[in-house]
mmCIF file of the N, C-alpha and C atoms, coordinates in Angstrom:
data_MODEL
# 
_entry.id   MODEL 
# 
loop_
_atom_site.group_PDB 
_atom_site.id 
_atom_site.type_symbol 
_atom_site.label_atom_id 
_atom_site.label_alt_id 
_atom_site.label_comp_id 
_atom_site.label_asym_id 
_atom_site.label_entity_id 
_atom_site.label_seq_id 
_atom_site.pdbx_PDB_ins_code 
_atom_site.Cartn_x 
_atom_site.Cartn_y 
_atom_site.Cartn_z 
_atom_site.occupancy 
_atom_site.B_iso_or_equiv 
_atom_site.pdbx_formal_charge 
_atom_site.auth_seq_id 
_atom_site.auth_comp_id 
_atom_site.auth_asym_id 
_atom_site.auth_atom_id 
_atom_site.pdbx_PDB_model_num 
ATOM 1   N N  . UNK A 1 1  ? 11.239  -23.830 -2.640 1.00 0.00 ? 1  UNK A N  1 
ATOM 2   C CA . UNK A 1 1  ? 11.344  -23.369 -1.268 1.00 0.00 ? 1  UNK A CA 1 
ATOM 3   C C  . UNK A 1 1  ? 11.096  -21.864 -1.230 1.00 0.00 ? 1  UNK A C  1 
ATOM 4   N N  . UNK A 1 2  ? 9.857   -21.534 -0.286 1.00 0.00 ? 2  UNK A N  1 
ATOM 5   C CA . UNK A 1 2  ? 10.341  -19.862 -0.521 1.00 0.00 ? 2  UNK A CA 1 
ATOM 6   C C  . UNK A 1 2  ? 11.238  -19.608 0.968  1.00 0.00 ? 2  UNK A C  1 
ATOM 7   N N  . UNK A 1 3  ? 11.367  -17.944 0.505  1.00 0.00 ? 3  UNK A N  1 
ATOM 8   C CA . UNK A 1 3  ? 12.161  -17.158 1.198  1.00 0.00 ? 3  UNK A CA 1 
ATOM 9   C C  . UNK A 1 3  ? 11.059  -16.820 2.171  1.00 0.00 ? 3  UNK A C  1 
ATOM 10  N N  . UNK A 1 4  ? 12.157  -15.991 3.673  1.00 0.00 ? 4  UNK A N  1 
ATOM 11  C CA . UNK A 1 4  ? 11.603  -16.061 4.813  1.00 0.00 ? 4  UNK A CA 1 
ATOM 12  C C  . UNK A 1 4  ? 10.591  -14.480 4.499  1.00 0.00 ? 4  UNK A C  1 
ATOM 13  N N  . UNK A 1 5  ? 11.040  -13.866 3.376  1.00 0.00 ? 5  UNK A N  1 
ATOM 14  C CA . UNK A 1 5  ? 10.286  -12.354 3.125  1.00 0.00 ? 5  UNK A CA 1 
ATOM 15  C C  . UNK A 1 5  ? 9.319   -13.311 2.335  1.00 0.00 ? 5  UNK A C  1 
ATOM 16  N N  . UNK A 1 6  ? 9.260   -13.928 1.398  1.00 0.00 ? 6  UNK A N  1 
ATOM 17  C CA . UNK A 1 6  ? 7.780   -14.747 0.562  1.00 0.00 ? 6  UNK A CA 1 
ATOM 18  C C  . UNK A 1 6  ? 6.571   -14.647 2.120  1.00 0.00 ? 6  UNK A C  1 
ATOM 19  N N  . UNK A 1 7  ? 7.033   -15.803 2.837  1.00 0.00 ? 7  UNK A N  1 
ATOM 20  C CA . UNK A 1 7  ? 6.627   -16.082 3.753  1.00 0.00 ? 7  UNK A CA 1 
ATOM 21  C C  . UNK A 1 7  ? 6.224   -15.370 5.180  1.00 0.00 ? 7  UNK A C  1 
ATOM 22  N N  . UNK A 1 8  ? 6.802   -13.879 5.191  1.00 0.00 ? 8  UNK A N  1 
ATOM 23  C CA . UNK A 1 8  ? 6.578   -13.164 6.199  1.00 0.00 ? 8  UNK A CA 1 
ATOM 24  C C  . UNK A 1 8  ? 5.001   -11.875 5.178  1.00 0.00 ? 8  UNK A C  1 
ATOM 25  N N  . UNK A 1 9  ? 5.306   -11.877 3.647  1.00 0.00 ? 9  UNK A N  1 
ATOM 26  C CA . UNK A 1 9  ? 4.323   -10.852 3.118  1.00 0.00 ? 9  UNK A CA 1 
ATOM 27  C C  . UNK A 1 9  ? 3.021   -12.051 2.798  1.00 0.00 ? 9  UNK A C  1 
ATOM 28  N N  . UNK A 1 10 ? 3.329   -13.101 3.152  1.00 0.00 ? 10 UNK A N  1 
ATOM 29  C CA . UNK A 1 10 ? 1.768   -14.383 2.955  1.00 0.00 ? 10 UNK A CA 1 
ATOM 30  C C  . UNK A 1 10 ? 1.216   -13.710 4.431  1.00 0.00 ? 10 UNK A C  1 
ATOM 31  N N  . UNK A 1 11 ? 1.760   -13.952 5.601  1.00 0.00 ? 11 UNK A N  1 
ATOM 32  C CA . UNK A 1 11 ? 1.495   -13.813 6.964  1.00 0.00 ? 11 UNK A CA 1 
ATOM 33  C C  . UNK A 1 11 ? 1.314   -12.116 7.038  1.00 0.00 ? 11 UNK A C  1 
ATOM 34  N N  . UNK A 1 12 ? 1.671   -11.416 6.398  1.00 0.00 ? 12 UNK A N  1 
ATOM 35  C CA . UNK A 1 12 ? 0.978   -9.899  6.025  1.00 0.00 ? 12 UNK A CA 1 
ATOM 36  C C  . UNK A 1 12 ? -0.328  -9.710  5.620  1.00 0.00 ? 12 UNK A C  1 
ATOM 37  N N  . UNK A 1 13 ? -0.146  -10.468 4.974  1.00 0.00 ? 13 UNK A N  1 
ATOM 38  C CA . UNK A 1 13 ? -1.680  -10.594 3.901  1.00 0.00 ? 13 UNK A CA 1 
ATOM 39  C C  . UNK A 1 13 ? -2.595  -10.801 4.260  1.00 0.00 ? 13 UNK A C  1 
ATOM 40  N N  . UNK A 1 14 ? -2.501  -11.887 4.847  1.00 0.00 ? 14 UNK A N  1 
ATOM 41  C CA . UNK A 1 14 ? -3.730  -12.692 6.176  1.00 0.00 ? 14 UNK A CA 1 
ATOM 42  C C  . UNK A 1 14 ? -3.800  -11.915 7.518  1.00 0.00 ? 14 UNK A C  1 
ATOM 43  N N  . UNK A 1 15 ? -3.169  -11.193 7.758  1.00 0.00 ? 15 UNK A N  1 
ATOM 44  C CA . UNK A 1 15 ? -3.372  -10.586 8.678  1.00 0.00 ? 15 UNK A CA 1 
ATOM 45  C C  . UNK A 1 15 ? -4.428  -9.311  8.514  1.00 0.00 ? 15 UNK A C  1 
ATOM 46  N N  . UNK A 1 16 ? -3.786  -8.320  6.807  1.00 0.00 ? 16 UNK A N  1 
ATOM 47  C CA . UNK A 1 16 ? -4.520  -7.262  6.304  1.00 0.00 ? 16 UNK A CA 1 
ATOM 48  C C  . UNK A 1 16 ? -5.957  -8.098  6.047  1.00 0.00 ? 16 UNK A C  1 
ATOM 49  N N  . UNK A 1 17 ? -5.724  -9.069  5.552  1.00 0.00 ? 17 UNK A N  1 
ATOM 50  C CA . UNK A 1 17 ? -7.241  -9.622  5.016  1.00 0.00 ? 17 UNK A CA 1 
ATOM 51  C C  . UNK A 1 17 ? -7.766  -9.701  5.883  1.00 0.00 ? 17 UNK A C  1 
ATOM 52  N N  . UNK A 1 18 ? -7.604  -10.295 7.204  1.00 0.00 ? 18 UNK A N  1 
ATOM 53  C CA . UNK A 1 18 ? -8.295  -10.830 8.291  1.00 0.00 ? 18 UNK A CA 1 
ATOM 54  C C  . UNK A 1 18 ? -8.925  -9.592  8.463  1.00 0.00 ? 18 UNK A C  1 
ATOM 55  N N  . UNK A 1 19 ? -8.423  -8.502  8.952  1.00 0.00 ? 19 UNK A N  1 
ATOM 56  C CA . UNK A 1 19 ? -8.728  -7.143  9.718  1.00 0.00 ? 19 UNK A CA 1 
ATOM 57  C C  . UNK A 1 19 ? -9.730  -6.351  8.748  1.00 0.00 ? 19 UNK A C  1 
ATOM 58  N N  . UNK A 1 20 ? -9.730  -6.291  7.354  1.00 0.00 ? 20 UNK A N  1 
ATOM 59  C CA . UNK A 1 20 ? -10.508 -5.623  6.464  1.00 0.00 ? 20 UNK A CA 1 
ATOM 60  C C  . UNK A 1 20 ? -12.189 -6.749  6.677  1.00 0.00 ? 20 UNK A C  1 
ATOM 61  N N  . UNK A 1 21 ? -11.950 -8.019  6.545  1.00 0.00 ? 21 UNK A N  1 
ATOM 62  C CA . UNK A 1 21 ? -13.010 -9.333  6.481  1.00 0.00 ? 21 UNK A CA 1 
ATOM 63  C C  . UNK A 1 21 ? -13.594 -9.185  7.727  1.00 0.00 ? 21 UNK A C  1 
ATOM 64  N N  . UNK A 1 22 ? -12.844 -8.596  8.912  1.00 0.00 ? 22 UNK A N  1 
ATOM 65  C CA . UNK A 1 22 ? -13.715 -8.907  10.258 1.00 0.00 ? 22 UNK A CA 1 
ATOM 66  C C  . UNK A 1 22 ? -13.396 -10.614 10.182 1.00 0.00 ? 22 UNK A C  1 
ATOM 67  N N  . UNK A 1 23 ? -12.418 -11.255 10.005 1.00 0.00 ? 23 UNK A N  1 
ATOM 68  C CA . UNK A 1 23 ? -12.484 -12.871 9.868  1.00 0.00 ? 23 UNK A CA 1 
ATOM 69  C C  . UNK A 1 23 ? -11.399 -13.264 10.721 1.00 0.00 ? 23 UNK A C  1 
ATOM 70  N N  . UNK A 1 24 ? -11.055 -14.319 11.935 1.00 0.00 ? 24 UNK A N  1 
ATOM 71  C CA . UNK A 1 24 ? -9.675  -14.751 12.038 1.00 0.00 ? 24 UNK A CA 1 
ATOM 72  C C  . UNK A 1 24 ? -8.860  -15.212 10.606 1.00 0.00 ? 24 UNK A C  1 
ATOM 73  N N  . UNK A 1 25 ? -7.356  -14.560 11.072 1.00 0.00 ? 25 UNK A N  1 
ATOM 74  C CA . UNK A 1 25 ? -6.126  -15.488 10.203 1.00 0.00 ? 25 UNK A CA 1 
ATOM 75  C C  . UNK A 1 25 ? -6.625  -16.463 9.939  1.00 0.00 ? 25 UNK A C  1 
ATOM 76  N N  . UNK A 1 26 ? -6.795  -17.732 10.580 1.00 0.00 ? 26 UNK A N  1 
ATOM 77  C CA . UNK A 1 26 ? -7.408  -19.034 10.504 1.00 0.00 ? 26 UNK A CA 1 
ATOM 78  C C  . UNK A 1 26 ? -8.324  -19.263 9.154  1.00 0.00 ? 26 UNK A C  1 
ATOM 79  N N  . UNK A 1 27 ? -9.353  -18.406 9.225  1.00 0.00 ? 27 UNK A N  1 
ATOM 80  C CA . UNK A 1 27 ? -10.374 -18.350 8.211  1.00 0.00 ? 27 UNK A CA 1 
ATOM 81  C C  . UNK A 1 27 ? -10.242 -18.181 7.217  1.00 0.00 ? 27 UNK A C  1 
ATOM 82  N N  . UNK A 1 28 ? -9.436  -16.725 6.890  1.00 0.00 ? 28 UNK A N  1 
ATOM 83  C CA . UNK A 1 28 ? -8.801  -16.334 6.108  1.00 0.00 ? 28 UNK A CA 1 
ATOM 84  C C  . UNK A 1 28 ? -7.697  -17.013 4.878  1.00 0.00 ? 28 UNK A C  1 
ATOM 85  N N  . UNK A 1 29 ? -6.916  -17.654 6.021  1.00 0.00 ? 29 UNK A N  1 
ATOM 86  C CA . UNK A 1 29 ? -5.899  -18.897 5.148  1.00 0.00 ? 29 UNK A CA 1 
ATOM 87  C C  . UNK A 1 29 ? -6.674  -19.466 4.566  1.00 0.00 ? 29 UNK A C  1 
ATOM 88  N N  . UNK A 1 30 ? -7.956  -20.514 5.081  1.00 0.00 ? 30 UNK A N  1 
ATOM 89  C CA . UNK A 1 30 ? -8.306  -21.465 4.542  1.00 0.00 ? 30 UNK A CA 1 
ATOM 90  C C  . UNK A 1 30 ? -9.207  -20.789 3.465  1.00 0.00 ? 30 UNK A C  1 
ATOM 91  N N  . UNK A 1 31 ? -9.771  -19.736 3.587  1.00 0.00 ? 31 UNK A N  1 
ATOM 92  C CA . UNK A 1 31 ? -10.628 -19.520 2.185  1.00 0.00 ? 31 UNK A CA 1 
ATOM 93  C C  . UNK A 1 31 ? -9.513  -18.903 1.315  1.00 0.00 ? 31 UNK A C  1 
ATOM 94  N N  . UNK A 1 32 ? -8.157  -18.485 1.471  1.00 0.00 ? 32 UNK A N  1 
ATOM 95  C CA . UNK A 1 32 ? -6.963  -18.296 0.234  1.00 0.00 ? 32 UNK A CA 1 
ATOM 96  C C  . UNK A 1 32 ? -6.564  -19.796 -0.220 1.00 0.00 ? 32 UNK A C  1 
ATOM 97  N N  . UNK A 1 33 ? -6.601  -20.604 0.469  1.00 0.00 ? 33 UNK A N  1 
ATOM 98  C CA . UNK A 1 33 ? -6.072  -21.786 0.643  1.00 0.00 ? 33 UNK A CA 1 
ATOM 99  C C  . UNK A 1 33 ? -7.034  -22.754 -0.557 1.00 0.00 ? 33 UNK A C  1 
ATOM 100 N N  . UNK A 1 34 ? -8.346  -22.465 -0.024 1.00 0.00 ? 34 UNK A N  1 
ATOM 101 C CA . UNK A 1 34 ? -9.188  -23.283 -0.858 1.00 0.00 ? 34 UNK A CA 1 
ATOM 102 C C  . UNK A 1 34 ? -9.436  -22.579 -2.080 1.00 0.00 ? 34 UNK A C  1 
ATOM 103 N N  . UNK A 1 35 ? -9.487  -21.385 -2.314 1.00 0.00 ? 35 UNK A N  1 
ATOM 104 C CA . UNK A 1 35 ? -9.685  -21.082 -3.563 1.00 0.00 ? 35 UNK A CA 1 
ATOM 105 C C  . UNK A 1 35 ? -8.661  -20.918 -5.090 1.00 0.00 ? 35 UNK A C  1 
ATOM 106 N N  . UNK A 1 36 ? -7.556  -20.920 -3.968 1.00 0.00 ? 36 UNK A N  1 
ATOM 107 C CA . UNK A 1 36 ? -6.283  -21.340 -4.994 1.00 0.00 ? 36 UNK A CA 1 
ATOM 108 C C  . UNK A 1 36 ? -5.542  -19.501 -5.094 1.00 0.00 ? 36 UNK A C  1 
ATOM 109 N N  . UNK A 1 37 ? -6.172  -18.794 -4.636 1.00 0.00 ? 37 UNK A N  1 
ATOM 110 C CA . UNK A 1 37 ? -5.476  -17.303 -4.956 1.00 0.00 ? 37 UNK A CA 1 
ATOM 111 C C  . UNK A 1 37 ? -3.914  -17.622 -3.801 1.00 0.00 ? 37 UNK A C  1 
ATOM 112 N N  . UNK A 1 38 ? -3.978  -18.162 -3.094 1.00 0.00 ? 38 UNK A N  1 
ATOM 113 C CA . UNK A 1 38 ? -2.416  -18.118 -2.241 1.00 0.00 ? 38 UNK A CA 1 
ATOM 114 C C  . UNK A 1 38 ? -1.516  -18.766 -2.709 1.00 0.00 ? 38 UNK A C  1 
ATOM 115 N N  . UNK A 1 39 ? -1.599  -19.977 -3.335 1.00 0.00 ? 39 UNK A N  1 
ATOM 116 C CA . UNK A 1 39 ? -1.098  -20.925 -4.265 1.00 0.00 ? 39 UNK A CA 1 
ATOM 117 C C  . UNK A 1 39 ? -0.876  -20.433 -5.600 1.00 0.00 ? 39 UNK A C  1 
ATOM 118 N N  . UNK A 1 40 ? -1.741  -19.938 -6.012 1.00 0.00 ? 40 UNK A N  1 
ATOM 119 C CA . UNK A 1 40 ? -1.818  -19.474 -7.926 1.00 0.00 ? 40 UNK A CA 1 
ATOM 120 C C  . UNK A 1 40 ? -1.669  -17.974 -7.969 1.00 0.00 ? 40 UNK A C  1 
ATOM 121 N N  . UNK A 1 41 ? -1.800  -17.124 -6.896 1.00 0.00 ? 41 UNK A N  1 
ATOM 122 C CA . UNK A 1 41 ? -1.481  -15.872 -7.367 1.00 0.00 ? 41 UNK A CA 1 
ATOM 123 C C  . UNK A 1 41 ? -0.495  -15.004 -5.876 1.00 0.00 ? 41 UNK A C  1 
ATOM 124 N N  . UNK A 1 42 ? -0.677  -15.181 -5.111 1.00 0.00 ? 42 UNK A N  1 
ATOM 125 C CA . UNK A 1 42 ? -0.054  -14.786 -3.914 1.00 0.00 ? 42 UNK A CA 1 
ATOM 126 C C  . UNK A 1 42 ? 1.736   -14.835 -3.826 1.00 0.00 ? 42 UNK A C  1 
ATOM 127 N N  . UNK A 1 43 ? 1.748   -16.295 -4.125 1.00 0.00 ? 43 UNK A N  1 
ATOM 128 C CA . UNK A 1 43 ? 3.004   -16.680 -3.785 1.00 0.00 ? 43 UNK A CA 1 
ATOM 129 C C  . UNK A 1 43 ? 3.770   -16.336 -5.312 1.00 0.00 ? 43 UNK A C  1 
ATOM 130 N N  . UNK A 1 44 ? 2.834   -16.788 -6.114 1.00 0.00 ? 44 UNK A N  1 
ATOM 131 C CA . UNK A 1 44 ? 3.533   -16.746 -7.466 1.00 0.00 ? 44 UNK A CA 1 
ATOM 132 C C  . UNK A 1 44 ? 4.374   -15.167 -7.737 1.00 0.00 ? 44 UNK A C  1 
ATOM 133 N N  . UNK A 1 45 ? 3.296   -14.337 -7.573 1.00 0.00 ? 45 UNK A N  1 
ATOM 134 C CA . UNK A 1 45 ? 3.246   -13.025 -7.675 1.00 0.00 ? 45 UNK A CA 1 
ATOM 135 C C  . UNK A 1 45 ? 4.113   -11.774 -6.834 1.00 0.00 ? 45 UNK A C  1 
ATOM 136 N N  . UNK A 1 46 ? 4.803   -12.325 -5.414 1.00 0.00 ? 46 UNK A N  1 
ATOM 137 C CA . UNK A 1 46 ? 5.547   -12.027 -4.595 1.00 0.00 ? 46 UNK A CA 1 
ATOM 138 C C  . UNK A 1 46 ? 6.391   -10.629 -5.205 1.00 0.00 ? 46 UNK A C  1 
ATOM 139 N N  . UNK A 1 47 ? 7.086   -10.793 -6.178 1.00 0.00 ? 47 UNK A N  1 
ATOM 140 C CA . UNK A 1 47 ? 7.691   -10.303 -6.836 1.00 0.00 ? 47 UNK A CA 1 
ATOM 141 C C  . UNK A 1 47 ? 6.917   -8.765  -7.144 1.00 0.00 ? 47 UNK A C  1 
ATOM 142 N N  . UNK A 1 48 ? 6.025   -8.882  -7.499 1.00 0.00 ? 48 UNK A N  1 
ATOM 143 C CA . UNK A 1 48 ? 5.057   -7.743  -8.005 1.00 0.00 ? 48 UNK A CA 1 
ATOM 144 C C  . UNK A 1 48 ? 4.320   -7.061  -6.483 1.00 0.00 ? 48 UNK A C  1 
ATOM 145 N N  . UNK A 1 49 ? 3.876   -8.144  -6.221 1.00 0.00 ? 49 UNK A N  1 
ATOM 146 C CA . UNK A 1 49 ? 2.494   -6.921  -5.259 1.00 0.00 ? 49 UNK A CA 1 
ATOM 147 C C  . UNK A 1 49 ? 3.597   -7.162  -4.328 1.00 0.00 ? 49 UNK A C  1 
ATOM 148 N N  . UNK A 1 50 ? 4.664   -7.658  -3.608 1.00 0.00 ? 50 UNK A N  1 
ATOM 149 C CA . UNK A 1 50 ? 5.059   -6.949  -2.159 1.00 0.00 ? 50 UNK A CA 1 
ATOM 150 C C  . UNK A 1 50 ? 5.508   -5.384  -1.922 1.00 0.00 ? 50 UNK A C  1 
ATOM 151 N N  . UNK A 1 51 ? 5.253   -4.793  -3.644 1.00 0.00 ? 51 UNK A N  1 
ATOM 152 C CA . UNK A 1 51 ? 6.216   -3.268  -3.805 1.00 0.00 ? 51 UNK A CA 1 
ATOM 153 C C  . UNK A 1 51 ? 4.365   -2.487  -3.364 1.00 0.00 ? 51 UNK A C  1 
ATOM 154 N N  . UNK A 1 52 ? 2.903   -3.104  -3.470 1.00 0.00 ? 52 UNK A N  1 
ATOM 155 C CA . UNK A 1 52 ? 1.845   -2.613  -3.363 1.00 0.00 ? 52 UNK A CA 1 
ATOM 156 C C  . UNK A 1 52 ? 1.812   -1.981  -2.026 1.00 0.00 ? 52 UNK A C  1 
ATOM 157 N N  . UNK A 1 53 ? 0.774   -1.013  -2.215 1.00 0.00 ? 53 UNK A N  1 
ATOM 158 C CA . UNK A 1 53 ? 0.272   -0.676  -0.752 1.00 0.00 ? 53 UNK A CA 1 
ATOM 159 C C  . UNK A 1 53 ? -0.835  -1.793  0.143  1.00 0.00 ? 53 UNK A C  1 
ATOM 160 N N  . UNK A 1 54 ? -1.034  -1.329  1.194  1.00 0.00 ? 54 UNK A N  1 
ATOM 161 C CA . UNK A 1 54 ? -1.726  -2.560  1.763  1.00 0.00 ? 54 UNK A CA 1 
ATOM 162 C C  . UNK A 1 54 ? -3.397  -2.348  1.388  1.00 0.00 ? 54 UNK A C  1 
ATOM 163 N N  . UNK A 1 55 ? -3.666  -1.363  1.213  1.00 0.00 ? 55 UNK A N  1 
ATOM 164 C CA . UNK A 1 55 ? -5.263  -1.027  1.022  1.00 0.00 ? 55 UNK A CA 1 
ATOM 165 C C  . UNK A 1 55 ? -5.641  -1.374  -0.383 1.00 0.00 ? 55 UNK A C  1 
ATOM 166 N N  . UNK A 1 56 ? -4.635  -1.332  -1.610 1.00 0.00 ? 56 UNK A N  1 
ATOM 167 C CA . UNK A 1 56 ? -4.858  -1.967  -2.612 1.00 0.00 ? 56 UNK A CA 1 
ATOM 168 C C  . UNK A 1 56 ? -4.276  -3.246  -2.700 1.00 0.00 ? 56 UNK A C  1 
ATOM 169 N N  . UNK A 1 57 ? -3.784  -3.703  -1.955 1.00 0.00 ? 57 UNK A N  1 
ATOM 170 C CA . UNK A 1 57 ? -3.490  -5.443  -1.953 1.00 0.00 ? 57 UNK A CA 1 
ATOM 171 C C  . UNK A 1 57 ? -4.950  -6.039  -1.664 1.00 0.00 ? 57 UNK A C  1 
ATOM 172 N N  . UNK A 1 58 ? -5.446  -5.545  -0.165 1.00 0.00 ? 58 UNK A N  1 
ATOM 173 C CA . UNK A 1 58 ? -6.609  -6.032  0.215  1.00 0.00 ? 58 UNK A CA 1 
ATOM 174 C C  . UNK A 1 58 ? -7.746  -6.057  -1.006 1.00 0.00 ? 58 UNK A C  1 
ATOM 175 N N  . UNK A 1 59 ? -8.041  -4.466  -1.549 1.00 0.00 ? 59 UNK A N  1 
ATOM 176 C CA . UNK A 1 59 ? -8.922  -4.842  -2.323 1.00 0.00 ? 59 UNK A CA 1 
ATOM 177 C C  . UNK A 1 59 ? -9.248  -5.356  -3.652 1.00 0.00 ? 59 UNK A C  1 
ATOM 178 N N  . UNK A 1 60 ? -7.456  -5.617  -4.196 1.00 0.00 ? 60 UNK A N  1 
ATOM 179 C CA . UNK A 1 60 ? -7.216  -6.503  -5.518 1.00 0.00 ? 60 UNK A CA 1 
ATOM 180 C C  . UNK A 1 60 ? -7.259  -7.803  -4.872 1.00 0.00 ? 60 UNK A C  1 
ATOM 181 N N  . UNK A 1 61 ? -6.893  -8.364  -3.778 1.00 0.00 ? 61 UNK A N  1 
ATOM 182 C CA . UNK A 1 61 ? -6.925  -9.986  -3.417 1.00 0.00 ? 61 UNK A CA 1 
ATOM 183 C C  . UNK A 1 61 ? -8.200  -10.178 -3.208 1.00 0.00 ? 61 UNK A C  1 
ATOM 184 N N  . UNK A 1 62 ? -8.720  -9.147  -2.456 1.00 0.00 ? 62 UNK A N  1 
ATOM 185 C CA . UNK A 1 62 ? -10.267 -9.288  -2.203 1.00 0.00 ? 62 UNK A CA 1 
ATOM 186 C C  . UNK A 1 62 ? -11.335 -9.864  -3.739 1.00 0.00 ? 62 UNK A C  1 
ATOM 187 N N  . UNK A 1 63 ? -11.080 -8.913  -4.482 1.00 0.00 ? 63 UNK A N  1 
ATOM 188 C CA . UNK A 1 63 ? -12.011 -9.011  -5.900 1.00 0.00 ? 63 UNK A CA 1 
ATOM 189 C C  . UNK A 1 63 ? -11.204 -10.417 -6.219 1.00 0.00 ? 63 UNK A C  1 
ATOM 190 N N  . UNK A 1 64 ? -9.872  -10.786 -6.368 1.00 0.00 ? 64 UNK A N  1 
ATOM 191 C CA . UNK A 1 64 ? -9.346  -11.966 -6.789 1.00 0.00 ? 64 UNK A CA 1 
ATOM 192 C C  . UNK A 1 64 ? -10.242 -13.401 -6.365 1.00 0.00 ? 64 UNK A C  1 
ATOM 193 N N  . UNK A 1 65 ? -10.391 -13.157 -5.136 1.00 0.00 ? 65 UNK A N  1 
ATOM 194 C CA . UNK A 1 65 ? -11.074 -13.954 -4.344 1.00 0.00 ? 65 UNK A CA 1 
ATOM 195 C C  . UNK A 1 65 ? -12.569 -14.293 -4.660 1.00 0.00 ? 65 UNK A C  1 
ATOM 196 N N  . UNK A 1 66 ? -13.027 -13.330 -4.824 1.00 0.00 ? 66 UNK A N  1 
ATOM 197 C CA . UNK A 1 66 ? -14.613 -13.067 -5.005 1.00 0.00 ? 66 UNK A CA 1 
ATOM 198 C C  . UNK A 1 66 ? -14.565 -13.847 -6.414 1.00 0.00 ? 66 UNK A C  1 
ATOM 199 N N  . UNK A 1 67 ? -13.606 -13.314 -7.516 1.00 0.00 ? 67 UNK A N  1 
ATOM 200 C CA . UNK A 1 67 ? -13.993 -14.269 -9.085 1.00 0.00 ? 67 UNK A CA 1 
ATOM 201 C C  . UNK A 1 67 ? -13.757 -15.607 -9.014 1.00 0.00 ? 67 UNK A C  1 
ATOM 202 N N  . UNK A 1 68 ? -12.667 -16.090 -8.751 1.00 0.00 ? 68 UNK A N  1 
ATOM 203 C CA . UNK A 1 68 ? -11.811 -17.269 -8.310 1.00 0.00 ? 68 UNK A CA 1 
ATOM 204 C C  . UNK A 1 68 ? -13.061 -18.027 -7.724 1.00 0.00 ? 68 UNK A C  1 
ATOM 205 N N  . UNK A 1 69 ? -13.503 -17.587 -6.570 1.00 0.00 ? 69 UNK A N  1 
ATOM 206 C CA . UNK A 1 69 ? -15.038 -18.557 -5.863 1.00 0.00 ? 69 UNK A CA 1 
ATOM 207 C C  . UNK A 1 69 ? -16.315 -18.741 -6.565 1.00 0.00 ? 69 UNK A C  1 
ATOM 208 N N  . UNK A 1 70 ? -16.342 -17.545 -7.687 1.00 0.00 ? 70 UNK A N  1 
ATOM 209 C CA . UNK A 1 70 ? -17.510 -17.660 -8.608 1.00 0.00 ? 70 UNK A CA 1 
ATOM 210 C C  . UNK A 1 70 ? -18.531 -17.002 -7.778 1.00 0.00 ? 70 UNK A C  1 
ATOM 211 N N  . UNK A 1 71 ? -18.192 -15.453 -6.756 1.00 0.00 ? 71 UNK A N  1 
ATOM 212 C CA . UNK A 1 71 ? -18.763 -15.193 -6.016 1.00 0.00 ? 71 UNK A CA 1 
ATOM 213 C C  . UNK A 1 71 ? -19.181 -13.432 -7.011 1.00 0.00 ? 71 UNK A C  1 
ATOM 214 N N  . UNK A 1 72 ? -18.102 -13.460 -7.063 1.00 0.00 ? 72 UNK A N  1 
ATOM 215 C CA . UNK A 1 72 ? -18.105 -11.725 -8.560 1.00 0.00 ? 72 UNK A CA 1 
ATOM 216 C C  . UNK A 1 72 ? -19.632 -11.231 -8.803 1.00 0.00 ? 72 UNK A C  1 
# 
């Protein structure tokens, strides 16, 4: 079960991502969603990156994203 802070810095994330991507939340979820970084590194990781700033969250999840899709 996570906590309501797990769950309020996921809904952070997607929001920073959305706004850096030019993408809706919507979009956003589903390409964290499908590539496994929200599941395998997001949530897992809570602990570590919620102490990050937001401009290096974006562009470490960002590159996360990009290898993870085989897009790198």
């Amino acid at each position: 079960m996570k906590t309501v802070k797990e769950l309020d810095f996921v809904i952070f994330v997607i929001h920073a991502l959305a706004e850096a991507w030019q993408r809706p939340p919507s979009d956003v979820y589903a390409r964290l969603a499908s590539s496994g970084v929200l599941t395998r590194y997001i949530i897992p990781c809570y602990d570590v990156l919620h102490t990050l700033g937001r401009q290096y969250l974006v562009e470490d999840i960002t590159a996360c994203v990009r290898e993870w899709e085989g897009v790198a």
